[in-house]
C-alpha positions, 0 to 999 in steps of 0.5 A: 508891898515890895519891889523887885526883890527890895523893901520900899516905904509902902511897905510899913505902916505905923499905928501910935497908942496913947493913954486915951487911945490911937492918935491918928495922924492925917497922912504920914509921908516919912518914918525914920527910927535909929537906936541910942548906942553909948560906946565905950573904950576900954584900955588895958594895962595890956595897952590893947583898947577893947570896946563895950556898947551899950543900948540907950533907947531909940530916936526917930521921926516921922513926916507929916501932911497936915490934912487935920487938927489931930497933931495940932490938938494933941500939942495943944492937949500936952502943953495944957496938961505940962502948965496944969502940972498933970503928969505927961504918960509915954505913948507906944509906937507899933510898927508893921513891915511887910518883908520881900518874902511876904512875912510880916514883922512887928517891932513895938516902941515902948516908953514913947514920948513925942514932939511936934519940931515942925507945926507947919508953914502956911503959904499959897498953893502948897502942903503944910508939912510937919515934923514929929521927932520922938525919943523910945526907951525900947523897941521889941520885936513882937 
């Protein structure tokens, strides 16, 4: 829901798709996304520099509140997996953003591979947080 006039972080919500189904994170806190851009410099024999961009995917994170084992045991599951020599499958991230307007938009993370930065630190009287970066081939708007 916006705020005068201003899209605020309350405003997105993030559903993340593996191949066996929804990986339901606890309480996510925080989501960051960028594109991948390769810049070019092109010289001339004119000696005028001309410029060239390219996209190379996407990279992002999100902020994690551990309030159960699902990010612990989807580590634990592809780390089994990488040392069973079982082949690791991209995951889809699916964006939702409620716009000032009251228009929704849906960009979707194709080609996702995840990893856990930050499993958390353990100590009294505070919330264990945790950290996942991921890197995306594409992100398309639905």
């Amino acid at each position: 829901m916006p705020q005068n006039g201003f899209s605020v972080g309350r405003d997105v919500s993030l559903s993340i798709s593996g191949p066996s189904g929804a990986i339901n994170l606890s309480l996510i806190t925080g989501f960051e996304a960028k594109p991948d851009i390769i810049d070019k410099k092109v010289k001339g024999l004119d000696g005028v520099t001309r410029h060239v961009r390219f996209p190379d995917g996407w990279a992002g994170g999100f902020d994690v509140e551990r309030q159960d084992s699902t990010l612990d045991d989807y580590w634990a599951q592809l780390e089994a997996n990488y040392y069973a020599g079982i082949n690791e499958l991209p995951v889809t991230i699916m964006e939702t953003i409620t716009e000032v307007s009251g228009a929704v938009s849906q960009y979707l993370f194709q080609g996702v591979l995840l990893k856990l930065t930050e499993a958390g630190k353990f100590s009294g009287d505070e919330t264990v947080k945790q950290k996942v970066d991921f890197v995306a081939a594409r992100r398309i708007k639905l």
